[in-house]
BANU-624221 format. One record per residue (C-alpha): residue in one letter; x, y, z. Coordinates in pm, whole numbers, padded with zeros to 5 digits, always signed. Example, Ala and Ser with C-alpha at 12.3 -4.5 7.8 and 13.67 -1.06 7.14 Angstrom:
2
a+01230-00450+00780;s+01367-00106+00714;
END
This chain:
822
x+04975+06339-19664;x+04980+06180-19346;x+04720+06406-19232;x+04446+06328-19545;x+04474+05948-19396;x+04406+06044-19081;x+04146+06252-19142;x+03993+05971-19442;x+04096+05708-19113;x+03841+05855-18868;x+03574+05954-19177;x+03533+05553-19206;x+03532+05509-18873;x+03279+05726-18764;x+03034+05630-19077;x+03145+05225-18983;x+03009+05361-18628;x+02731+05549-18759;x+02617+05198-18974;x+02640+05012-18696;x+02431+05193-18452;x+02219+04913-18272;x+01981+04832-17999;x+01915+04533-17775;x+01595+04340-17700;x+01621+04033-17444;x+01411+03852-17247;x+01211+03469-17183;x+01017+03311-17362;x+00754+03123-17190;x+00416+02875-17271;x+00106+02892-17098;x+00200+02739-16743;x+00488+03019-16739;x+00768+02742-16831;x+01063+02858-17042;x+01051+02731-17402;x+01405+02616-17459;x+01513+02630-17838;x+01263+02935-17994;x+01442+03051-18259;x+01358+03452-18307;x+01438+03608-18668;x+01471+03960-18734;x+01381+04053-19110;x+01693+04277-19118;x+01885+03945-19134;x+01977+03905-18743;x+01855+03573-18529;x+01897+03372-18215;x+01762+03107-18002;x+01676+03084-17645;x+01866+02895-17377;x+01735+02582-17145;x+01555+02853-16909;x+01365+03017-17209;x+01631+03315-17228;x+01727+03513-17544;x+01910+03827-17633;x+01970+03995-17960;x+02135+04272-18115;x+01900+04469-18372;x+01929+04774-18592;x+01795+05093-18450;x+01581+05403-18597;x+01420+05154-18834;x+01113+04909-18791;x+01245+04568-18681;x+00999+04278-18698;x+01103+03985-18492;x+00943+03624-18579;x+00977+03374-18266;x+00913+03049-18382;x+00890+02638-18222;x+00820+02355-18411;x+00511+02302-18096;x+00391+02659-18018;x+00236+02910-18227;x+00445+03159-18372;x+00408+03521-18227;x+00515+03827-18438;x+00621+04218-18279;x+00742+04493-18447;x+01004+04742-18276;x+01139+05084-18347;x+01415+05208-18085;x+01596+05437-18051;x+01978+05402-18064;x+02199+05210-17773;x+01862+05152-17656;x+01753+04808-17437;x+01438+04661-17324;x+01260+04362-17254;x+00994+04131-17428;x+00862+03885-17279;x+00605+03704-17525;x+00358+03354-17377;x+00341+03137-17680;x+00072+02923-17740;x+00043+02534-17779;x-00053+02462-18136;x-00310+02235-18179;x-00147+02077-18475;x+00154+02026-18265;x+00009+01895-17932;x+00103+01537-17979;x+00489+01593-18022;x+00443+01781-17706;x+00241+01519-17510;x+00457+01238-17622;x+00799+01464-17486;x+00619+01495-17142;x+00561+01168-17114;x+00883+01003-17228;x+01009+01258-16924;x+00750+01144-16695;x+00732+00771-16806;x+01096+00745-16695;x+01053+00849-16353;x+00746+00678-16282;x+00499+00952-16273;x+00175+00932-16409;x+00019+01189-16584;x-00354+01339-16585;x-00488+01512-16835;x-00640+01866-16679;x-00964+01827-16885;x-01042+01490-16771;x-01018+01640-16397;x-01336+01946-16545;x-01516+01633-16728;x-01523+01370-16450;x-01662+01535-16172;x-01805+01219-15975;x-02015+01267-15613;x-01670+01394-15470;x-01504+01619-15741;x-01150+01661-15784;x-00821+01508-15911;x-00921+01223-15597;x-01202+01118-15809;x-00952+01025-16042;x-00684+00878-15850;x-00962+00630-15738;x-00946+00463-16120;x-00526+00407-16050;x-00400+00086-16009;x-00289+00105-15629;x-00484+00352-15525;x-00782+00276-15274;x-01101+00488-15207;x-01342+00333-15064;x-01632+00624-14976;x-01736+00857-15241;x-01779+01090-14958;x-01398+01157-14870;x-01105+01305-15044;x-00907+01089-14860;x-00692+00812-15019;x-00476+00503-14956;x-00209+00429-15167;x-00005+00065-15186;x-00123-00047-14854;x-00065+00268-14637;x-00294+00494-14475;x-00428+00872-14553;x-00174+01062-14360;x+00103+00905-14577;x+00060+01113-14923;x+00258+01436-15041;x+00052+01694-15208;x+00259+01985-15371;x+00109+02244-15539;x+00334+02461-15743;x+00650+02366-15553;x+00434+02410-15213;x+00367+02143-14982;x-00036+02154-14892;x-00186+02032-14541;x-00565+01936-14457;x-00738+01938-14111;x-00697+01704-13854;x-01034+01651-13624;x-01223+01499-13977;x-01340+01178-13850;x-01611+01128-14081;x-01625+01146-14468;x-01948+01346-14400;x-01747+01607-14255;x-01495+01659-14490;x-01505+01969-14674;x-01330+02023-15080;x-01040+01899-15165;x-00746+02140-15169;x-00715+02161-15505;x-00947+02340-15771;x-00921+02147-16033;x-01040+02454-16258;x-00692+02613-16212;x-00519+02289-16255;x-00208+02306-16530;x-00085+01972-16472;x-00109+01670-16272;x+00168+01415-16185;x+00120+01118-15982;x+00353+00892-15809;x+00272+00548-15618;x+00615+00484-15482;x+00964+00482-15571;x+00974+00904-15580;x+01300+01077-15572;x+01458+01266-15326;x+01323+01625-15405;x+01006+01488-15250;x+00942+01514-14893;x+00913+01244-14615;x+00619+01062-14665;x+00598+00659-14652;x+00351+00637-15020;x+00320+00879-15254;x+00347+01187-15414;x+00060+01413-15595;x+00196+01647-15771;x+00008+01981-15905;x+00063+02303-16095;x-00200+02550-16155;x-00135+02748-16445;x-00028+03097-16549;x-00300+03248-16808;x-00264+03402-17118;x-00565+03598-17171;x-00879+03686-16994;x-01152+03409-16911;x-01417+03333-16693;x-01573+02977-16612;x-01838+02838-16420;x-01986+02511-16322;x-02290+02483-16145;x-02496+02165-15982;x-02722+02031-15746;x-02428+01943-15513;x-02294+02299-15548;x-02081+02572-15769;x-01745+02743-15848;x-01637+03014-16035;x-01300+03094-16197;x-01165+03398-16326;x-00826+03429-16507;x-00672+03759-16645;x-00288+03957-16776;x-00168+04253-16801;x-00145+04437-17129;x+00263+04416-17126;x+00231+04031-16980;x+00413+04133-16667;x+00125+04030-16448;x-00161+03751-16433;x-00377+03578-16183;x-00601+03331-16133;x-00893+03311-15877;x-01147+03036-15790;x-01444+03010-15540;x-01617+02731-15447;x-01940+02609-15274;x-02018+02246-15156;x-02344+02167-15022;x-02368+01749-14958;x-02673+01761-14849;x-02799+01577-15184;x-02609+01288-15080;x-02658+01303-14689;x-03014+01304-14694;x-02977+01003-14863;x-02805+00793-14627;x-03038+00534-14362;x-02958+00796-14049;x-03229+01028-14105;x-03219+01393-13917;x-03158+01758-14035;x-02807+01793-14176;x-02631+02097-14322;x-02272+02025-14473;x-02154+02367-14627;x-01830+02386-14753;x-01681+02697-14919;x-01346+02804-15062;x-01150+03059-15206;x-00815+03025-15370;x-00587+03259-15623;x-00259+03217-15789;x-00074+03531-15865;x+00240+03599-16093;x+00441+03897-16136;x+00764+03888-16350;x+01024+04177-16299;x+01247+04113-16494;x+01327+03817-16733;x+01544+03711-16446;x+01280+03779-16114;x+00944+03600-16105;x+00799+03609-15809;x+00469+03403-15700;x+00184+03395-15428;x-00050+03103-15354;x-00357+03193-15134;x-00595+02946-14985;x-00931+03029-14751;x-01131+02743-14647;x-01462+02750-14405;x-01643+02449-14340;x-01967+02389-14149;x-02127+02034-14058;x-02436+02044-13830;x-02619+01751-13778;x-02940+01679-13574;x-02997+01273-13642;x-03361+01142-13563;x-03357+00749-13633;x-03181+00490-13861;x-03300+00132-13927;x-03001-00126-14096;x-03097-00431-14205;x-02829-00710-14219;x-02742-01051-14106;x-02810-01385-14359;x-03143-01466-14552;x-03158-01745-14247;x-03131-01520-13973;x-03221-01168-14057;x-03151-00868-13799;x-03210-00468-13823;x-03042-00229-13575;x-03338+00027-13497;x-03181+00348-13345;x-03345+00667-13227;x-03149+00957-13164;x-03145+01278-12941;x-02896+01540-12928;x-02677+01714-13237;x-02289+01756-13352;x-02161+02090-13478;x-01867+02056-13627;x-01640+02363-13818;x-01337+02423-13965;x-01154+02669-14086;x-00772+02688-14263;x-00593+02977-14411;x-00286+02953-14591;x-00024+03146-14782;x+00270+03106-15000;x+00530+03329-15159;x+00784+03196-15384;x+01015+03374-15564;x+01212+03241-15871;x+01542+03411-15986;x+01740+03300-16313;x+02072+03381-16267;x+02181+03248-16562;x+02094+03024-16833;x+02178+02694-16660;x+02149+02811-16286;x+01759+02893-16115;x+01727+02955-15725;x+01388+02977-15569;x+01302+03065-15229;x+00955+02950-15116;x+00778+03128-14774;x+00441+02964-14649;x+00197+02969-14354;x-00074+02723-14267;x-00313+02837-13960;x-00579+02607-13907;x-00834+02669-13603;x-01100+02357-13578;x-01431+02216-13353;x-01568+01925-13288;x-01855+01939-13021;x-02132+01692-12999;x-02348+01512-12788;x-02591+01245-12896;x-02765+01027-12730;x-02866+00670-12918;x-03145+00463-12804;x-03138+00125-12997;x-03342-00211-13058;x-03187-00525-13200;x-03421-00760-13296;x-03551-01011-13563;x-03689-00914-13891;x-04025-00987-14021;x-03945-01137-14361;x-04306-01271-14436;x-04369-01173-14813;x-04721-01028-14805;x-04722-00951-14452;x-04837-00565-14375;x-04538-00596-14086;x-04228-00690-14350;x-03921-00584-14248;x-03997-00460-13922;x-03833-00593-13615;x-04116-00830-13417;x-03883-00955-13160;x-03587-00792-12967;x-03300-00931-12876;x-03143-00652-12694;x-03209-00300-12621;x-02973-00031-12491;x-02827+00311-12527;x-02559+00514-12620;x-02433+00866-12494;x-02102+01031-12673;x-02000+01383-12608;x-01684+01615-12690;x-01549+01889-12672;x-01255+01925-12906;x-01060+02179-13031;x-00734+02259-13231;x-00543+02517-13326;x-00230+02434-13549;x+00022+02716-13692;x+00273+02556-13940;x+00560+02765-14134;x+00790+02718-14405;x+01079+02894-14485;x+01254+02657-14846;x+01515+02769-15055;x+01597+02519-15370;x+01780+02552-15684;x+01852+02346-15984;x+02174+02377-16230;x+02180+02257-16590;x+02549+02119-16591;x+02502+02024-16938;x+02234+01915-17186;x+02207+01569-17007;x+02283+01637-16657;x+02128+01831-16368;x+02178+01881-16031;x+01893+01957-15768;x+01903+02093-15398;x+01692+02249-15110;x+01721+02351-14708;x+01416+02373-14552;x+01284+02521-14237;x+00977+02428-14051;x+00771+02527-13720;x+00491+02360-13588;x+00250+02526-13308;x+00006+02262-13211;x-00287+02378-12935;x-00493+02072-12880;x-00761+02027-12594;x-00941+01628-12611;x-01272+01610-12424;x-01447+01336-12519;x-01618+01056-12364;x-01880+00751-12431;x-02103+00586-12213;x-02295+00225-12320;x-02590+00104-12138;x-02725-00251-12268;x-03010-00443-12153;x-03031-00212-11867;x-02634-00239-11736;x-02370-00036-11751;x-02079-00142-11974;x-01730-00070-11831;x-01420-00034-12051;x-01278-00395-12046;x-00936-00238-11865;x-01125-00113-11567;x-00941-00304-11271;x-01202-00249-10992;x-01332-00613-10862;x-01699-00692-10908;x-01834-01055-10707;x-02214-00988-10784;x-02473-01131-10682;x-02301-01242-10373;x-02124-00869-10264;x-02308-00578-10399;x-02070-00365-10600;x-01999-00023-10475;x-01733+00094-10711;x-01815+00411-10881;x-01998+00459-11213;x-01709+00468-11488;x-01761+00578-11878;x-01662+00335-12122;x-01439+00584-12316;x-01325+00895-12146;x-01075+01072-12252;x-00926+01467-12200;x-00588+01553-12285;x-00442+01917-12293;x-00146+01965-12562;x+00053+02244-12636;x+00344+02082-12910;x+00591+02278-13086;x+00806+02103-13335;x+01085+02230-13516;x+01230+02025-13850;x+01522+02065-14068;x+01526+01926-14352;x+01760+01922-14685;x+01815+01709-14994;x+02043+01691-15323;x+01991+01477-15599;x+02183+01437-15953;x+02000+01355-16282;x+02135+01237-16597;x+02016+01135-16919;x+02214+00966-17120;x+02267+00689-17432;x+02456+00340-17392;x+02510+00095-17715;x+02231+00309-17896;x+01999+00265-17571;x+01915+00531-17386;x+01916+00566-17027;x+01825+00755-16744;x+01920+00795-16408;x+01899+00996-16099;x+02033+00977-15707;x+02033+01135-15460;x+01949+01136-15061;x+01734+01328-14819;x+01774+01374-14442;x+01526+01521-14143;x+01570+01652-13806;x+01363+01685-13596;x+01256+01808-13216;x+00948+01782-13001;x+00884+02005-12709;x+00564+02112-12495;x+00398+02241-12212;x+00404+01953-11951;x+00580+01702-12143;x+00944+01606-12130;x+01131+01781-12406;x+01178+01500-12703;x+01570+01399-12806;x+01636+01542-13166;x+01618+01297-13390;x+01732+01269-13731;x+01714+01066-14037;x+01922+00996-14387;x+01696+00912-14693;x+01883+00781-15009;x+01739+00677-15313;x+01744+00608-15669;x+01599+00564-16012;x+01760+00349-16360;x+01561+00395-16638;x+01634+00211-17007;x+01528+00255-17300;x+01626-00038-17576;x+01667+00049-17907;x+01454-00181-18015;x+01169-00253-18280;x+00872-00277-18001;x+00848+00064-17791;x+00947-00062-17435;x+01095+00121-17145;x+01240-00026-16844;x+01282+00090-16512;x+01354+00051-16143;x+01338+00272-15801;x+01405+00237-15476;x+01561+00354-15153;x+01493+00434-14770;x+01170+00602-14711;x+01105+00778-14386;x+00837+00933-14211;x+00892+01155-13869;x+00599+01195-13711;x+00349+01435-13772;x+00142+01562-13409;x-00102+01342-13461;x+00113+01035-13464;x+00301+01142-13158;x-00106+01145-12967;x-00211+00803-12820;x-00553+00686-12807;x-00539+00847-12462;x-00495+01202-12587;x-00141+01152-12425;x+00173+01301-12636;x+00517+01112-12637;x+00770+01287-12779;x+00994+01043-12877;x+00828+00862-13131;x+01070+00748-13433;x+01013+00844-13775;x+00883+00510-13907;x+01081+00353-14205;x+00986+00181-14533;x+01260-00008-14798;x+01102+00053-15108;x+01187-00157-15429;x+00963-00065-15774;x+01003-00251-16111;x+00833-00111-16370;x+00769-00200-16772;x+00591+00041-17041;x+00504-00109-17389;x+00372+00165-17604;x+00175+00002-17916;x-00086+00099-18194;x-00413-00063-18174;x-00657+00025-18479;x-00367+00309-18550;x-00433+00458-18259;x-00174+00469-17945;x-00210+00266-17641;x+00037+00215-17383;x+00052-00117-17145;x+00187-00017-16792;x+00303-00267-16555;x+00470-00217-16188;x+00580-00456-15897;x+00708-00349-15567;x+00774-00429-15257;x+00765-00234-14905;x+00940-00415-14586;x+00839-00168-14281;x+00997-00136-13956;x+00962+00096-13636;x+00606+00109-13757;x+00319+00332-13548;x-00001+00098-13573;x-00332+00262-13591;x-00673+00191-13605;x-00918+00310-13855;x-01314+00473-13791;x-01393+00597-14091;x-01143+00821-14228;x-01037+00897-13820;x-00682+00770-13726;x-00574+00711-13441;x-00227+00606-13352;x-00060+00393-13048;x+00245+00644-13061;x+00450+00356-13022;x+00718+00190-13280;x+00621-00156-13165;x+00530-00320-13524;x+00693-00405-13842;x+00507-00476-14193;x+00570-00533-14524;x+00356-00445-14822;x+00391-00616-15196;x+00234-00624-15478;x+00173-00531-15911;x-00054-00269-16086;x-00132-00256-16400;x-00306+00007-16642;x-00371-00005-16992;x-00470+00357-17178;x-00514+00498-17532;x-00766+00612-17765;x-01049+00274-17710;x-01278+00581-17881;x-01101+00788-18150;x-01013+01111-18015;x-01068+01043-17613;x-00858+00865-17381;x-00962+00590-17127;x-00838+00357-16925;x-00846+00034-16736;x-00648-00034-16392;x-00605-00367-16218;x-00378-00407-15884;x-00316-00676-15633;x-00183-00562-15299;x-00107-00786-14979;x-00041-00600-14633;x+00068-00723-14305;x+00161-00653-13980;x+00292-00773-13670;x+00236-00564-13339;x+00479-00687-13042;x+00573-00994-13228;x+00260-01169-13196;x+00236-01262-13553;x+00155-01105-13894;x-00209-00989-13913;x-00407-00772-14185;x-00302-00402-14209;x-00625-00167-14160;x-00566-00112-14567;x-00515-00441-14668;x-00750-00404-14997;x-00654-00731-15207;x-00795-00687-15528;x-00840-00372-15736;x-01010-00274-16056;x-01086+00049-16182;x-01198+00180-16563;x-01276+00475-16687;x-01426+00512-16997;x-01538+00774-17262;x-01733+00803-17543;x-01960+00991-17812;x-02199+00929-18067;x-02058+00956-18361;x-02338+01087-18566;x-02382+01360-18266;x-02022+01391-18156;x-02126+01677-17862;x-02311+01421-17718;x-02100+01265-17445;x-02065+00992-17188;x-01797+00895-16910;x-01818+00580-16709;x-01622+00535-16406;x-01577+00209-16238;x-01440+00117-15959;x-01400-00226-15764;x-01200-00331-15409;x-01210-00644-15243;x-01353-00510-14853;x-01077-00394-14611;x-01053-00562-14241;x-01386-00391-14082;x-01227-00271-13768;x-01238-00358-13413;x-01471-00236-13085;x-01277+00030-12875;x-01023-00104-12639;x-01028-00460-12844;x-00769-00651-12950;x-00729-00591-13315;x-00588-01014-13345;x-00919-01093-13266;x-01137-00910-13495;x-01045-00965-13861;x-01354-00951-14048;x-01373-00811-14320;x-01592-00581-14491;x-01813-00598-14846;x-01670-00557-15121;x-01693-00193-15295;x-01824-00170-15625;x-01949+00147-15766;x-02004+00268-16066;x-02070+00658-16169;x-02246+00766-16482;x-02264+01063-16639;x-02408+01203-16987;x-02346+01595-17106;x-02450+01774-17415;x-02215+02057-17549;x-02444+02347-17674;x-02140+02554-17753;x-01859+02379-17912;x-01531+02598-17850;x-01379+02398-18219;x-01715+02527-18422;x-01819+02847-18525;x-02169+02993-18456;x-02356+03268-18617;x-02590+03319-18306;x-02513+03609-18119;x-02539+03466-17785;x-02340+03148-17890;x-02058+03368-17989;x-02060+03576-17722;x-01980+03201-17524;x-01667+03004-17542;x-01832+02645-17423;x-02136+02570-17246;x-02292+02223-17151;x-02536+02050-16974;x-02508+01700-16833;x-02679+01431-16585;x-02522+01223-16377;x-02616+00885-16201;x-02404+00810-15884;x-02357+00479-15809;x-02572+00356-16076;x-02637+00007-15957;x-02712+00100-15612;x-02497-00111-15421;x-02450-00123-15077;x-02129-00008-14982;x-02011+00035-14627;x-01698+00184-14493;x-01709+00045-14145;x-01894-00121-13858;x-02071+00011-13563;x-02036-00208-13265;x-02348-00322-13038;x-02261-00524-12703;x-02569-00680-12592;x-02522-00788-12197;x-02813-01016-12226;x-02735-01206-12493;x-02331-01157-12450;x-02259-01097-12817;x-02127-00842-13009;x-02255-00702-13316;x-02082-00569-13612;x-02348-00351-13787;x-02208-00220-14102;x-02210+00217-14192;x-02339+00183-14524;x-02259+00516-14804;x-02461+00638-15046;x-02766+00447-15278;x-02835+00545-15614;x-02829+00930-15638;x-02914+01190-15951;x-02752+01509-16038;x-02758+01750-16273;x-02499+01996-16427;x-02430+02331-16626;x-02096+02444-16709;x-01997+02759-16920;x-01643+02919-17043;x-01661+03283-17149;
END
């Protein structure tokens, strides 16, 4: 008897075996900019289901030797269905990409931005970067229309943000801290922007008040991801000002994809429109990719590649400015001699690697090299007239210059040349501690190789005399003792540097989000610190130096009727000097320069509303920056160059605000408006205007359609700054020369027409075989206004006065566009 149960015991266990023979599929579940999709809930029709974790990971146990279908599903991505058939004890891995569905989009838009709105980032839409192209395109050409941020030449990238200066700005791209060249003197020289704004995912934007997980930079952060695609495409964009091309692919099992963009920039449609006349060839050309392989559902790992060659050679022939009052006209008339070839070339890779250990624990490690080899050689010689005007109406002689007031010349040469070799070696992590709570950290390495060799020098002859630099020593008693002293260049510098600079630095910083009284709140600490050493050929080695960054963020929510959000930031800000703040104007290196420091305070209100049932949101900040151990500079064009000396404090205050929604059903605009005082005082001889001290602000853009012809569209983008302190002569003291320049006001037009509308559907063969195509016309600075970015100084011996003849940019200019998506 005892046997019969035995033998009935193991029947039903081997047929409860037998039943339950299984399989496993696991995996993560990501959207299109390869982010995990935290709560997918996946259904098996046999009955079985799960969901995935914070980092977008599932796993579940499935019947095997039948056809299992599995259903994932979000309530903001389209649903993706796979069938399966495996074999028993049998495991593998599925990775699916859902899409965004279109019906869902605003839930997801208004998620990122209650994530963003409470840290203070702004957000760009990626398609407004492809529509707004502007004479300089790029996510710059939108930053412009920010409350806070300054550009004042359509011909540079460059940017000012809250009253500092260009080299104070983090870019990131994917994680990866991004670097530009460092002879650019001239917004006619500069090349693309870094980033291609037709691999652009996402765009984040901070003025101030960032948190710790950003690097050591005195004014803000920009903040890019390029995406990871989901299927094959192709675009193009073509214009009289140049081309790119984009191609995007994956693999058939999703393992793999990449993204690859060239680009070609020729300015010479803007150039050649300028008052210096001459032959000029500004070709700028890039290459970038963005590759992604997964693994495993547990190893991603990433490369970021960047080629860059740019070419700027210039043979000017004459210029004629006309400026002065209506009472007492005056044109600079300036013939030239001599040419400037410029070039520059940068190269730079990036591996990162991302590894989920589990669901609430990720650990990157991020690898990068920058090289960077870069000319400057010119010499030009400028033969000018300043005289009166004819302003006669009817006269066959208006506007030329009857009588002269001075004449002279003007001979600059160099000889520069850099080569720069920067590593990174960054690991960082992030753990979920619970729904509400994270904690963030990284250690990073970096090495700096700096080659520099300064030859340049200037010489000024006016009215037939020689100018010396104003610090030349040697006695002169002319007439009475004739002057023997030897002939001596107004401006001659050469300087031979070979820097190395090794940093350390490392941050931690806690997040939590969190509810109070039916309020919720948000919060986040946490504190940076820097090391640093500077050592070089010829030059005593530099004491390390270090610094300790903390700073926070309080965020509130009311539970209130009205949609408001409160916040506030603030902290030590730091910046250790980069090589080119440790070079005087002499070309001279001292290495112990101290990282110059910035209190920042940022109070900041968001009132979300409906205006004609559509959403518009009301953003208001005020901050304050008090400055000390500052580095003052001076400012040619977009050319800095430092005192490398902490012998200044400043302080910087201010309020921006920006209203945005739907002004035209179905588009988004905006209008910006920021006031912004800056001051310094240089070896306590009183407060004076920072080089950036822009008062007044306002920017717009704006788009629209017709609404009987809805592919018919306009943008209009505005932009208005009170004029920046114009700059002082070369060796002059900057208390004496405050004047400031124009205004800048500028507006950019432009009108497209979508042949192919990727939301219709076409019975043409050719229009099918097309995903979008349109054609537009654009009007730069439509009102041709006289801008002008800085002065040009003339000394006149004769007449011993000093003129400040102003650089103007660009008149009224046309383009033309065609862009296509296959």
């Amino acid at each position: 008897m005892k046997r019969i149960q035995f033998i009935l015991l193991l029947s039903l266990l081997f047929s409860a075996l037998s039943f339950s023979q299984s399989s496993i599929i696991r995996g993560v579940i990501l959207d299109e900019a390869n982010m995990p999709i935290e709560g997918v809930n996946i259904k098996a029709n046999t009955g079985e289901g799960t969901a995935t974790n914070s980092n977008g990971f599932y796993e579940l146990k499935v019947p095997s030797e039948i056809e299992v279908t599995l259903i994932f599903t979000h309530i903001s991505h389209k649903h993706v269905e796979q069938k399966f058939n495996l074999k028993n004890g049998q495991e593998i891995e599925y990775n699916p990409v859902l899409l965004i569905d279109v019906e869902q989009i605003a839930t997801v838009v208004i998620n990122t931005n209650t994530r963003l709105s409470i840290e203070g980032v702004v957000s760009i839409d990626p398609s407004t970067l492809r529509t707004i192209k502007g004479a300089q395109p790029g996510v710059e050409n939108i930053l412009k229309t920010l409350p806070g941020v300054n550009i004042s030449n359509e011909l540079s990238t460059q940017y000012s943000v809250r009253g500092g200066n260009f080299d104070e700005n983090l870019v990131y791209v994917n994680e990866i801290e991004v670097y530009r060249p460092f002879l650019i003197r001239s917004g006619n020289q500069e090349g693309l922007s870094f980033v291609n704004t037709d691999m652009v995912h996402n765009v984040d934007f901070s003025a101030g008040g960032f948190q710790a997980k950003y690097g050591d930079k005195l004014s803000s952060v920009l903040d890019i991801t390029y995406r990871n695609p989901v299927n094959f495409g192709i675009r193009t964009d073509l214009s009289l000002l140049g081309g790119s091309l984009t191609a995007e692919t994956v693999s058939k099992d999703g393992k793999f994809s990449g993204i690859a963009g060239v680009r070609y920039r020729d300015n010479s449609l803007l150039l050649n429109s300028l008052e210096t006349e001459g032959n000029v060839e500004p070709v700028f050309a890039d290459a970038q990719t963005y590759l992604t392989y997964r693994f495993s559902s547990k190893f991603h790992l990433n490369f970021l590649g960047n080629i860059s060659l740019n070419k700027y050679n210039f043979q000017p022939e004459n210029r004629q400015t006309n400026f002065g009052t209506l009472e007492d006209p005056i044109a600079l008339l300036v013939f030239y001699d001599g040419q400037e070839k410029d070039q520059y070339q940068t190269y730079f890779g990036a591996f990162k690697a991302n590894y989920f250990a589990n669901e609430d624990v990720t650990l990157k490690l991020v690898a990068s090299a920058y090289h960077t080899t870069e000319q400057e050689y010119f010499d030009i010689l400028a033969q000018y007239r300043l005289g009166e005007v004819n302003t006669n109406i009817g006269d066959e002689n208006l506007g030329e210059v009857e009588f002269s007031e001075g004449i002279g010349s003007q001979l600059t040469h160099a000889r520069n040349d850099l080569d720069a070799f920067i590593i990174n070696a960054e690991h960082r992590g992030d753990y979920k501690i619970d729904n509400e709570s994270t904690l963030e950290w990284s250690v990073k390495y970096t090495h700096e190789d700096i080659r520099d060799r300064l030859a340049e020098y200037e010489v000024i002859d006016s009215a037939g005399f020689s100018i010396r630099p104003p610090r030349f020593s040697e006695p002169n008693s002319q007439p009475y003792t004739p002057f023997a002293g030897p002939i001596t260049a107004f401006e001659n510098i050469r300087a031979l540097n070979f820097i190395k600079i090794n940093r350390l630095q490392a941050f931690a910083q806690y997040s939590k989000r969190t509810t109070w009284n039916d309020h919720e709140i948000f919060y986040n600490a946490g504190v940076r610190t820097h090391t640093w050493s500077v050592s070089g050929d010829g030059i005593s080695d530099g004491e390390a130096q270090t610094v300790v960054s903390p700073r926070a963020q309080f965020a509130i929510k009311p539970n209130w009727q009205k949609d408001m959000l409160f916040r506030v930031a603030g902290g030590l800000y730091y910046q250790p000097p980069f090589y080119r703040e440790l070079r005087d104007s002499s070309g001279t290196v001292k290495p112990n320069v101290k990282a110059q420091q910035s209190f920042h305070i940022v109070l900041g209100n968001e009132y979300s509303f409906e205006i004609w049932e559509r959403p518009f949101k009301l953003v208001t900040e005020a901050y304050y920056k008090g400055m000390s151990d500052v580095n003052p500079y001076t400012l040619e064009n977009v050319r800095i160059r430092y005192s490398a000396d902490n012998n200044a404090k400043a302080y910087a205050y201010g309020l921006d605000l920006r209203l945005n929604g739907e002004f035209v059903p179905g588009t988004e605009s905006w209008f910006s408006f920021g006031y912004l005082k800056t001051e310094e005082n240089i070896d306590n001889r009183g407060y004076i205007s920072r080089p950036t001290d822009q008062r007044l602000k306002f920017g717009a853009l704006f788009q629209d359609y017709v609404p009987n012809m809805p592919d018919l569209k306009m943008y209009l983008n505005l932009v208005y700054n009170t004029g920046v302190p114009g700059g002082s002569p070369s060796y002059a003291d900057p208390y004496v020369y405050q004047l400031r320049l124009r205004d800048y006001r500028r507006a950019d037009l432009g009108i497209s027409y979508q042949l192919v509308n990727p939301e219709k559907t076409y019975t043409s063969n050719w229009k099918k075989s097309v995903k979008e195509l349109s054609i537009g016309f654009e009007i730069y600075n439509m009102f041709n206004n006289q801008n002008s970015i800085t002065n040009t100084w003339v000394r006149d011996v004769y007449s011993k006065a000093q003129y400040a003849i102003p650089n103007y940019l660009t008149p009224r200019v046309f383009n033309v566009r065609l862009s296509a998506r296959f």
